[in-house]
DRENSEVO-31122 format. One line per 4 residues: number of its first residue (from 1); their letters; for each residue x, z, y of N, C-alpha, C. Coordinates in pm, whole numbers. Layout:
NUM> A> X Z Y X Z Y X Z Y; ...
END
This chain:
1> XXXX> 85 0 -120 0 0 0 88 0 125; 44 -77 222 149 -121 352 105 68 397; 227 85 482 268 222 555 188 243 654; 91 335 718 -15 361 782 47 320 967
5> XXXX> 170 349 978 182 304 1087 236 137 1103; 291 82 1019 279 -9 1006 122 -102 1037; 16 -67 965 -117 -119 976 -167 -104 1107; -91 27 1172 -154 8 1333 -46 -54 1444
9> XXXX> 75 -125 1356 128 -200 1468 49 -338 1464; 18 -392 1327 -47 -515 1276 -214 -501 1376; -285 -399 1412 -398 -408 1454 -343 -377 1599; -261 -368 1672 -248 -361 1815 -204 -475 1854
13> XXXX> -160 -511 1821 -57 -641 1823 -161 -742 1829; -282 -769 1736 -418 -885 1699 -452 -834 1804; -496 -701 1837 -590 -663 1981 -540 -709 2121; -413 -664 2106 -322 -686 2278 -296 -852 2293
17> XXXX> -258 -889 2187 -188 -1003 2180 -42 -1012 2224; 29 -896 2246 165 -887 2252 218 -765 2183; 366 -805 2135 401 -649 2102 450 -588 2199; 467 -643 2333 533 -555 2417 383 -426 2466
21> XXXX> 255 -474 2476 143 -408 2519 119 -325 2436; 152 -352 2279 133 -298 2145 244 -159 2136; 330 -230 2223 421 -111 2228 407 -20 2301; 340 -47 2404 293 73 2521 225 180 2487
25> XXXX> 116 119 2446 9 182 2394 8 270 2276; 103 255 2182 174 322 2092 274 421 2088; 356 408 2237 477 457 2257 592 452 2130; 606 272 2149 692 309 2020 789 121 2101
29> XXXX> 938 92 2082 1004 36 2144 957 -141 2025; 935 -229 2125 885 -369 2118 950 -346 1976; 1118 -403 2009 1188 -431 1883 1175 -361 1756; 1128 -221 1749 1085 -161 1618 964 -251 1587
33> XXXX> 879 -238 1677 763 -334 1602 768 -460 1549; 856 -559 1616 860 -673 1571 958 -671 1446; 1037 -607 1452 1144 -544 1356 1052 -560 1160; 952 -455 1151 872 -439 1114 722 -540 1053
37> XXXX> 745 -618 1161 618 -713 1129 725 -862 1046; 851 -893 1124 927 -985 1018 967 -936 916; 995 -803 897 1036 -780 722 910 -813 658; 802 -773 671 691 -777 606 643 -930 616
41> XXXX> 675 -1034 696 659 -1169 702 805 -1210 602; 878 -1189 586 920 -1208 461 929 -1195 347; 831 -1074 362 783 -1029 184 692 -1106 110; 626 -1136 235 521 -1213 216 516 -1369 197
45> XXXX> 620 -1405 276 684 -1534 256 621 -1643 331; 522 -1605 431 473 -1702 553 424 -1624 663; 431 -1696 795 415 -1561 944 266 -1521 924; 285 -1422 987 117 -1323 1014 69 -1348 1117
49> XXXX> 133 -1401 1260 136 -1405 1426 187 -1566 1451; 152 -1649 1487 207 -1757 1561 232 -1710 1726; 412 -1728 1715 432 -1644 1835 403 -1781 1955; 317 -1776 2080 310 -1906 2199 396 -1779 2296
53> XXXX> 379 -1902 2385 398 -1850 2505 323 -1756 2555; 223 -1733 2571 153 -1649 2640 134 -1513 2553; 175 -1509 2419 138 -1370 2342 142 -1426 2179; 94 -1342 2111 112 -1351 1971 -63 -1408 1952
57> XXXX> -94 -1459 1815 -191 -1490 1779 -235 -1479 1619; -249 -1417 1536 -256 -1419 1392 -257 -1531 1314; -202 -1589 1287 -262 -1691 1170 -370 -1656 1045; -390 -1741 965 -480 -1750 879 -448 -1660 794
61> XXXX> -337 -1647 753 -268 -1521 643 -251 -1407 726; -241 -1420 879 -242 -1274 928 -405 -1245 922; -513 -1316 980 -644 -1289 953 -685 -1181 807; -634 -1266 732 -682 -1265 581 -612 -1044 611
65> XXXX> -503 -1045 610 -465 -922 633 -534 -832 689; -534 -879 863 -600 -815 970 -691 -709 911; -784 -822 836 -915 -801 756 -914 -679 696; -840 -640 604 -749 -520 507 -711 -468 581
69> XXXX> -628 -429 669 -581 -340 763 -635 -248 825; -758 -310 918 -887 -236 1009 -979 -202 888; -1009 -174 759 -1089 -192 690 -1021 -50 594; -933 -65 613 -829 47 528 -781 171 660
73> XXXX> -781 113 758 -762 204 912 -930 292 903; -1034 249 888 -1129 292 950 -1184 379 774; -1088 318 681 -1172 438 555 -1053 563 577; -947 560 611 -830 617 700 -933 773 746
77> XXXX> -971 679 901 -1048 792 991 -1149 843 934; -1231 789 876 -1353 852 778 -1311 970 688; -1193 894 621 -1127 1023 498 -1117 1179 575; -1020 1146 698 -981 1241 788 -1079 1335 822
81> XXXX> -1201 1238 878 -1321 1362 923 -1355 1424 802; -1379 1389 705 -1440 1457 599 -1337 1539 546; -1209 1564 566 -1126 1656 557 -1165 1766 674; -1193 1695 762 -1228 1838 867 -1324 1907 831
85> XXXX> -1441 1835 825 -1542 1885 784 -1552 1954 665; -1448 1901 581 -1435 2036 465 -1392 2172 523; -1334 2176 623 -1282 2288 647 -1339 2363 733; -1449 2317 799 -1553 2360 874 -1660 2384 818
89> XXXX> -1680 2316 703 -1793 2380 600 -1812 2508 593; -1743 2588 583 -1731 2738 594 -1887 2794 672; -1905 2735 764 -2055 2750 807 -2115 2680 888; -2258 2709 879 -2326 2622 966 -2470 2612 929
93> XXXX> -2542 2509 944 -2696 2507 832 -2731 2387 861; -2798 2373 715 -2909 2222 650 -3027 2263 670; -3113 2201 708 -3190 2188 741 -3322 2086 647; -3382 2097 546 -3441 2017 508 -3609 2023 520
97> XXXX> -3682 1886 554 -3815 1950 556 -3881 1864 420; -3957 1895 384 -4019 1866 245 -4169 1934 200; -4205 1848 96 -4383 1926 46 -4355 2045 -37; -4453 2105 -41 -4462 2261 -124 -4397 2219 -242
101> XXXX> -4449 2162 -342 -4419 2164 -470 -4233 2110 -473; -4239 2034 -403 -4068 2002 -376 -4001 2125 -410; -4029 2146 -282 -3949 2289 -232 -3958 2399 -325; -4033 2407 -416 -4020 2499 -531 -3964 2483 -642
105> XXXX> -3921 2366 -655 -3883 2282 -805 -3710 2240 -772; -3737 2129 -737 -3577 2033 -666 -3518 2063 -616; -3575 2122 -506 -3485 2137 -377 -3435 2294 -358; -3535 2394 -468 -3432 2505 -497 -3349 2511 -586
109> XXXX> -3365 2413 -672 -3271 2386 -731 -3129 2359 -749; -3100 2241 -611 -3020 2199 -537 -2970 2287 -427; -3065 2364 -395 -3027 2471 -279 -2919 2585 -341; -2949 2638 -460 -2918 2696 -517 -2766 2636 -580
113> XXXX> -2731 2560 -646 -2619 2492 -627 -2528 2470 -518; -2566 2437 -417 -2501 2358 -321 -2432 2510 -222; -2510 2638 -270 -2480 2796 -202 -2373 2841 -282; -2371 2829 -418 -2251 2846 -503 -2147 2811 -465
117> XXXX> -2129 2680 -417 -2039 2601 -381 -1992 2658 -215; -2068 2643 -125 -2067 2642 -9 -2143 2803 8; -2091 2893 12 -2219 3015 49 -2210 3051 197; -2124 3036 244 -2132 3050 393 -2232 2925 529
121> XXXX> -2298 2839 432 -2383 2726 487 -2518 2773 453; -2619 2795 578 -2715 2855 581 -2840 2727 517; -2925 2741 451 -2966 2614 454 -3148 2654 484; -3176 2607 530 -3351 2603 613 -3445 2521 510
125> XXXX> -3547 2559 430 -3612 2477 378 -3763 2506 456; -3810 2386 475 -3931 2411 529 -4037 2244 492; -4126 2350 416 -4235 2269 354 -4380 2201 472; -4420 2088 445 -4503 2009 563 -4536 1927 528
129> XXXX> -4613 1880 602 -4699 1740 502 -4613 1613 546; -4687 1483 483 -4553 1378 510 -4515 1299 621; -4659 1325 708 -4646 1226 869 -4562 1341 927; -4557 1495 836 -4460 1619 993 -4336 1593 947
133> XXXX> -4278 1547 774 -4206 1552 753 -4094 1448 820; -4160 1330 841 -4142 1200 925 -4085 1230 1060; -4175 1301 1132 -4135 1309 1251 -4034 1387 1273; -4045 1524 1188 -3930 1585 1188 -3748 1533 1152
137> XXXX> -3777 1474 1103 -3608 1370 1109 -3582 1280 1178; -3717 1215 1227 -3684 1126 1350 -3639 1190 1456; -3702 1319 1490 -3659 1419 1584 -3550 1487 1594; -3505 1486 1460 -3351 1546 1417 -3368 1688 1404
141> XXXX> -3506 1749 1384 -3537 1866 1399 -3515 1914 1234; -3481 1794 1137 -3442 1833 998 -3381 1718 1015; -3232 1777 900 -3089 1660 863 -3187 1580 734; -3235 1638 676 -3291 1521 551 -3427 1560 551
145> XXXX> -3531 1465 495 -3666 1479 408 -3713 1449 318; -3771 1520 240 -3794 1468 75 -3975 1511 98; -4048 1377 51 -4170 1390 24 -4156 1225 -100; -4341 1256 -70 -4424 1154 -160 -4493 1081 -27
149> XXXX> -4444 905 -71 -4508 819 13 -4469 829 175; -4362 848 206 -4278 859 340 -4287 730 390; -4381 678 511 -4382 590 543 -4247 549 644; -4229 401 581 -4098 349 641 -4122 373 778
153> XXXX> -3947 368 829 -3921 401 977 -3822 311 992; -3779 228 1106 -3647 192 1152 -3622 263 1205; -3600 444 1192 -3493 549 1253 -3425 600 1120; -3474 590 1021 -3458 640 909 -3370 560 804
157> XXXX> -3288 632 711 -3249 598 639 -3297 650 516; -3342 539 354 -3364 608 257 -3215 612 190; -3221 770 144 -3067 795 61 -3074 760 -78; -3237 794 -152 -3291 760 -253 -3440 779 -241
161> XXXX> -3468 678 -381 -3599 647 -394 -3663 652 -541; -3766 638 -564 -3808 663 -694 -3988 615 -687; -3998 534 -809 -4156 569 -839 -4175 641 -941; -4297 726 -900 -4316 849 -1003 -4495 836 -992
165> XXXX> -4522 907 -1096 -4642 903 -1152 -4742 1053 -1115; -4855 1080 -1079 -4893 1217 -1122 -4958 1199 -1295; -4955 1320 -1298 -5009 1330 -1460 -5075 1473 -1468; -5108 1471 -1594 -5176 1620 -1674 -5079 1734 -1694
169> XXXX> -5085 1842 -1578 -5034 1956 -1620 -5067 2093 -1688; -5056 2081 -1800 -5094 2188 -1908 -5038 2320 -1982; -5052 2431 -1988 -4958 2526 -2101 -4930 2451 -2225; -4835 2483 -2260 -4765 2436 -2381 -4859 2428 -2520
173> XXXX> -4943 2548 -2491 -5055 2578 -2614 -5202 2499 -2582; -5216 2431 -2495 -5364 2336 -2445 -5332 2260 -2518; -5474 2242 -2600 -5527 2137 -2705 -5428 1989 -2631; -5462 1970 -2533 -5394 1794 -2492 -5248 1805 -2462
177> XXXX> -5167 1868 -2500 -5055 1937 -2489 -4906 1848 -2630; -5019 1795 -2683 -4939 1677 -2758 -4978 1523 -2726; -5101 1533 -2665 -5121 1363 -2643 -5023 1298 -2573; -5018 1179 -2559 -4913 1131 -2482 -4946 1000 -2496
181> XXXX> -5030 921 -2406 -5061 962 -2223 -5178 1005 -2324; -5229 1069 -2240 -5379 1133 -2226 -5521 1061 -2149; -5609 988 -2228 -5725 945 -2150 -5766 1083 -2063; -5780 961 -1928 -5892 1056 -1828 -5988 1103 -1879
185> XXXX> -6096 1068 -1901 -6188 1113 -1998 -6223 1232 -2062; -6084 1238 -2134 -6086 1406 -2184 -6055 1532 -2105; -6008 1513 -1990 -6016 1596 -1918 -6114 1651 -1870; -6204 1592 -1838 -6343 1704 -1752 -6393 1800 -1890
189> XXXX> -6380 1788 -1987 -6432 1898 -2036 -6358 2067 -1996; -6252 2047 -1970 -6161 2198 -1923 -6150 2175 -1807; -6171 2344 -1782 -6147 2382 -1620 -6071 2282 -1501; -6079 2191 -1447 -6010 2113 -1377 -5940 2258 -1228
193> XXXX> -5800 2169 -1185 -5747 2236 -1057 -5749 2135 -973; -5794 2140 -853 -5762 2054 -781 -5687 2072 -639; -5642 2000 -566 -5573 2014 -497 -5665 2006 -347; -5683 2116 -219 -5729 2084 -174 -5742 1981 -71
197> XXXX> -5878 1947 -19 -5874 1817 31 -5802 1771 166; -5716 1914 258 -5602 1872 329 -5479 1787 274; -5482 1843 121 -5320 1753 16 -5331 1611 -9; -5268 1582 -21 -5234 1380 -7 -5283 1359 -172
201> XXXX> -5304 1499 -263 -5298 1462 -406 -5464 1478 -451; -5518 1520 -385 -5693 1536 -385 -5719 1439 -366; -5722 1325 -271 -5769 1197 -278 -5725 1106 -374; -5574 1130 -409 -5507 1050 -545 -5633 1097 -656
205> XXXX> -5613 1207 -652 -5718 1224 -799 -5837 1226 -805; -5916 1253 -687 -6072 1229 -646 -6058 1064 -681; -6031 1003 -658 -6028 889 -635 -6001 806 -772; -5882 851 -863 -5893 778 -1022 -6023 846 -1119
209> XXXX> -6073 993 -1097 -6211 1015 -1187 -6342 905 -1099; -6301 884 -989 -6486 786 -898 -6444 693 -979; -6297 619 -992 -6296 492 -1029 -6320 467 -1212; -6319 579 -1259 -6300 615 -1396 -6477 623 -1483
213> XXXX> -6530 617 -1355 -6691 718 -1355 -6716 820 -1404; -6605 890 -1352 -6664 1032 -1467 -6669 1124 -1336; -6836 1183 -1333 -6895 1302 -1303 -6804 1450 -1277; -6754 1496 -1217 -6659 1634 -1266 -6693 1742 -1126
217> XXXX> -6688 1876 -1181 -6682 1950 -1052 -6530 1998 -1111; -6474 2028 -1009 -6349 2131 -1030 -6389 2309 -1057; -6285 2353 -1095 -6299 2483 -1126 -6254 2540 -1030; -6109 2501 -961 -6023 2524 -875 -6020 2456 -790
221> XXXX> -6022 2496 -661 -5926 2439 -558 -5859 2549 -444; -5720 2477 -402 -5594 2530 -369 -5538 2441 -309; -5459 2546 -149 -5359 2420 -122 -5235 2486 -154; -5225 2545 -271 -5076 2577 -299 -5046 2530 -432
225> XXXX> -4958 2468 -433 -4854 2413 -551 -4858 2491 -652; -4771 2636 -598 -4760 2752 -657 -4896 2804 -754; -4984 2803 -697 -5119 2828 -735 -5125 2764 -825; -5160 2632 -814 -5146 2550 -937 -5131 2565 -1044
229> XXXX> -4980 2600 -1123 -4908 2580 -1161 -4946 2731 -1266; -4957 2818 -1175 -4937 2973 -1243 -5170 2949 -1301; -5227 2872 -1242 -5370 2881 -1285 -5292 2767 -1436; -5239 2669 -1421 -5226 2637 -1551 -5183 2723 -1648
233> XXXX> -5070 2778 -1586 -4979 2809 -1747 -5048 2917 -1780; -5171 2982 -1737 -5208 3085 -1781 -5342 3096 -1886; -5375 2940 -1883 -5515 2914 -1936 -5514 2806 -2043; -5621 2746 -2007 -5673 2595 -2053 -5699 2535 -1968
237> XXXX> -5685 2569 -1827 -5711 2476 -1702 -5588 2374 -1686; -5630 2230 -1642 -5561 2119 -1605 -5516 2119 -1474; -5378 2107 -1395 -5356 2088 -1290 -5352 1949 -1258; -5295 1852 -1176 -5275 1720 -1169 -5145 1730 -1071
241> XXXX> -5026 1702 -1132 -4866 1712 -1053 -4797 1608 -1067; -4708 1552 -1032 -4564 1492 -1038 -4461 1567 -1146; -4381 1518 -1225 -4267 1553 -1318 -4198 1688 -1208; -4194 1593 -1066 -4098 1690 -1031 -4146 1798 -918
245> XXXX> -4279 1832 -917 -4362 1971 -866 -4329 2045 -975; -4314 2020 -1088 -4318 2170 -1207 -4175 2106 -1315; -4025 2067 -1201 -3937 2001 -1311 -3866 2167 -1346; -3882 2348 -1274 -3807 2412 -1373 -3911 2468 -1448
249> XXXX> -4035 2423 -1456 -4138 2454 -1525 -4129 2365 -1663; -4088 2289 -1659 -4051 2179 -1752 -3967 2247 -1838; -3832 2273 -1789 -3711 2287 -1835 -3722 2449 -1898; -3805 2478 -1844 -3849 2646 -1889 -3939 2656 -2055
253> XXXX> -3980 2545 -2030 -4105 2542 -2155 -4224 2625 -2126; -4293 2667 -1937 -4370 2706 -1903 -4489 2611 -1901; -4470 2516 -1876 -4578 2362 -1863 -4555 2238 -1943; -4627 2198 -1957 -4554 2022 -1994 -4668 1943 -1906
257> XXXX> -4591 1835 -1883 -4608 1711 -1854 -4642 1607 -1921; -4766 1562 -1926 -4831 1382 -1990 -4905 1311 -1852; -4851 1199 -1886 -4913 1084 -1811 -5075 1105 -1886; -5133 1039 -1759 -5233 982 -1785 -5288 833 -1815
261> XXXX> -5371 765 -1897 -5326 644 -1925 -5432 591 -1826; -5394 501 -1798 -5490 402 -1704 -5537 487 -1568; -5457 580 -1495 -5481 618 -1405 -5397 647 -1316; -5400 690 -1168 -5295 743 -1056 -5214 625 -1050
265> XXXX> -5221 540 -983 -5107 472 -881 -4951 544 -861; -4918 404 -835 -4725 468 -831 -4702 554 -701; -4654 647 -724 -4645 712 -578 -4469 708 -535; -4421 711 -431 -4297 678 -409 -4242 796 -369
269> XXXX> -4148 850 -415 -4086 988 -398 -3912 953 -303; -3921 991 -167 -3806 951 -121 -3716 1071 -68; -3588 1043 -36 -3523 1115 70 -3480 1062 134; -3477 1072 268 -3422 1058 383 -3364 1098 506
273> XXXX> -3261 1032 547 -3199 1082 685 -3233 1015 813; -3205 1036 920 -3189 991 1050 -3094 887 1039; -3120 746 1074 -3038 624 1071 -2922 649 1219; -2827 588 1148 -2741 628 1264 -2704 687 1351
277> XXXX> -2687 818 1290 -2691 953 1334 -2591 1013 1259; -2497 1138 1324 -2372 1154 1298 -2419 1251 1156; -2383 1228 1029 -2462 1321 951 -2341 1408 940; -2363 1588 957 -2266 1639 911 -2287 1627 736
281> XXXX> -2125 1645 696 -2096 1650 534 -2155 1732 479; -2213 1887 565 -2258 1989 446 -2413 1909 419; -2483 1839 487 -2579 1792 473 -2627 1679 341; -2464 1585 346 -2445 1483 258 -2420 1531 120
285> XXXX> -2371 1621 132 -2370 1702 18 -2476 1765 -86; -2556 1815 54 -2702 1869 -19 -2776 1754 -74; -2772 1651 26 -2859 1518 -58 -2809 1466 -171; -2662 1482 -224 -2610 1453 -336 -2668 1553 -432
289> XXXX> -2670 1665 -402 -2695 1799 -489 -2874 1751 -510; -2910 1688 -440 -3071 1703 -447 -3117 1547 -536; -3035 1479 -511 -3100 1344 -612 -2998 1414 -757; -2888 1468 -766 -2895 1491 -879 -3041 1634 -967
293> XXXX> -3105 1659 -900 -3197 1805 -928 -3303 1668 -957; -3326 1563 -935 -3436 1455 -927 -3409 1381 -1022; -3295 1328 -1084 -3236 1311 -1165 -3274 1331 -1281; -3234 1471 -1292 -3253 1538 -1406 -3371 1568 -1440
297> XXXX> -3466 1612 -1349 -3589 1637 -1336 -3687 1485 -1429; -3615 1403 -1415 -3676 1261 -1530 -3594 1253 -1600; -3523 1327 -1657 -3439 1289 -1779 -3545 1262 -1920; -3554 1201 -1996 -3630 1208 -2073 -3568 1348 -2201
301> XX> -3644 1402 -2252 -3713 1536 -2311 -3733 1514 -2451; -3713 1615 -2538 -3753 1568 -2644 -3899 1669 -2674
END
C-alpha cells in the first residue's frame, strides 16, 4: 500500500496543479515532493502528471490512481473518527423511538447487549406510534426508529428492512398450538385478544375476520402488548402478534407462534436513521446490535 503521506502529496498536487502550491500547503520542500512522485513514476513505469507550463496535470494512469488515493484518504479519515469515537464511547446516550411490543422483545434485547459492552452509554427507549415515531427522527429527537409500516421519508435512511407476518399467539398447551398455519376460522371459537382500536394491529385484524366472514366478538381488548401476551400465556385465549412482539417469549417456550393461512397482509418492519446526519458510532452500534436481536428473532425453530 502507497505511504499515507505520499497519497496526500499525489492529491495536492491533482488539486493545486503545482508542487510548488502542494508544497505550501503541506509545509513540506517542492523537491521532496517531486522527489517522491518520480520514484513512484518509475515503479510504475509511465508518468502520473504531464508536467506543461503552467502546472502539472494527471494523466490517464495518474487519474486511474488519483481515483485510489482520495478513496483510500477518505476511508483514512472515517477509520480515524471511529477511533475517536471509540474512545468517547465511554458516554453519552441513544436514543431510540419504537412500538410497545418492540421495545419489549428486540430492542431490550439489543439494549441489553449493547450495555454489556458499552455500560457507560445511557440509552432512552421510548415507545409511540408510527407517524410519532417518523417525526421523531426527522426531528432528530431519536438517533434511530424501529416500527411496523414506517412510511418512506427523503430525510430518512432505512438501515434494515423486513416483511413479516402477524399470526396466532398461543400457550404452548392451546389445542392450535401444533397447527401450522392455522385457518382463521378456528379461531373464534376461543377467547379472542384484541388490540385496541387506537393500535395499527386492530384494523389489520378487524379487517382479515370482515374479509373472512366470520362473526366474532373479542374477549379482550388492550392497548398494551404486555397485556397481550401475559392474557395468552395464561389461558386458551388467542392474541394476534408479529414473531418479533413475543421473540423472548418464543425463545423462552412461554408462547408460540403460527401463521395464519390465508390471512394478514405483509407488514414491513423497519429501522431507521436521519439521512445525512452525523450519526454518532454508539448509535451505529445499537442498530447493529438491534438487526442482529431481529435476526434471530426469525431464525427458524424447531
Amino acid at each position: 500500500m502507497l505511504h499515507s503521506r505520499l497519497l496526500q502529496y499525489i492529491d495536492e498536487v491533482a488539486r493545486l496543479g503545482s508542487i510548488r502550491a502542494a508544497g505550501a500547503k503541506l509545509h513540506v520542500a517542492p523537491s521532496a515532493i517531486n522527489r517522491q512522485i518520480l520514484l513512484l513514476e518509475a515503479e510504475l513505469g509511465q508518468p502520473l502528471f504531464d508536467r506543461l507550463p503552467r502546472g502539472m496535470r494527471p494523466t490517464p494512469a495518474g487519474e486511474a490512481l488519483l481515483a485510489h488515493v482520495r478513496r483510500t484518504l477518505q476511508q483514512y479519515r472515517e477509520t480515524v473518527a471511529d477511533i475517536r469515537d471509540l474512545h468517547a464511547l465511554g458516554s453519552g446516550e441513544v436514543v431510540i423511538a419504537t412500538m410497545t411490543g418492540l421495545a419489549s422483545s428486540v430492542v431490550a434485547t439489543a439494549a441489553a447487549a449493547f450495555r454489556t459492552r458499552h455500560p457507560r452509554v445511557r440509552i432512552s427507549i421510548r415507545t409511540m406510534t408510527t407517524q410519532d415515531i417518523l417525526r421523531a427522527v426527522e426531528a432528530s429527537e431519536a438517533d434511530l426508529g424501529l416500527g411496523f409500516n414506517v412510511p418512506p421519508s427523503a430525510h430518512l435512511e432505512v438501515c434494515w428492512q423486513m416483511n413479516t407476518r402477524l399470526g396466532v399467539v398461543v400457550a404452548p398447551h392451546h389445542p392450535l398450538a401444533g397447527a401450522d398455519p392455522i385457518p382463521l376460522a378456528q379461531c373464534p371459537p376461543y377467547p379472542l385478544i384484541f388490540a385496541d382500536r387506537s393500535m395499527v394491529i386492530h384494523g389489520i385484524v378487524a379487517e382479515a375476520f370482515a374479509k373472512a366472514g366470520l362473526d366474532i366478538e373479542p374477549a379482550f381488548h388492550t392497548n398494551s402488548i404486555e397485556t397481550m401476551k401475559r392474557l395468552a400465556a395464561s389461558g386458551d385465549a388467542i392474541a394476534f402478534l408479529s414473531e418479533f412482539d413475543i421473540a423472548e417469549e418464543i425463545r423462552d417456550g412461554r408462547l408460540v407462534f403460527r401463521p395464519v393461512r390465508d390471512a394478514f397482509s405483509n407488514n414491513v418492519v423497519s429501522l431507521v436513521r436521519r439521512e445525512k446526519h452525523g450519526h454518532g458510532l454508539a448509535s451505529l452500534l445499537l442498530a447493529e446490535d438491534i438487526v442482529s436481536a431481529l435476526t434471530h428473532a426469525q431464525a427458524p425453530r424447531p
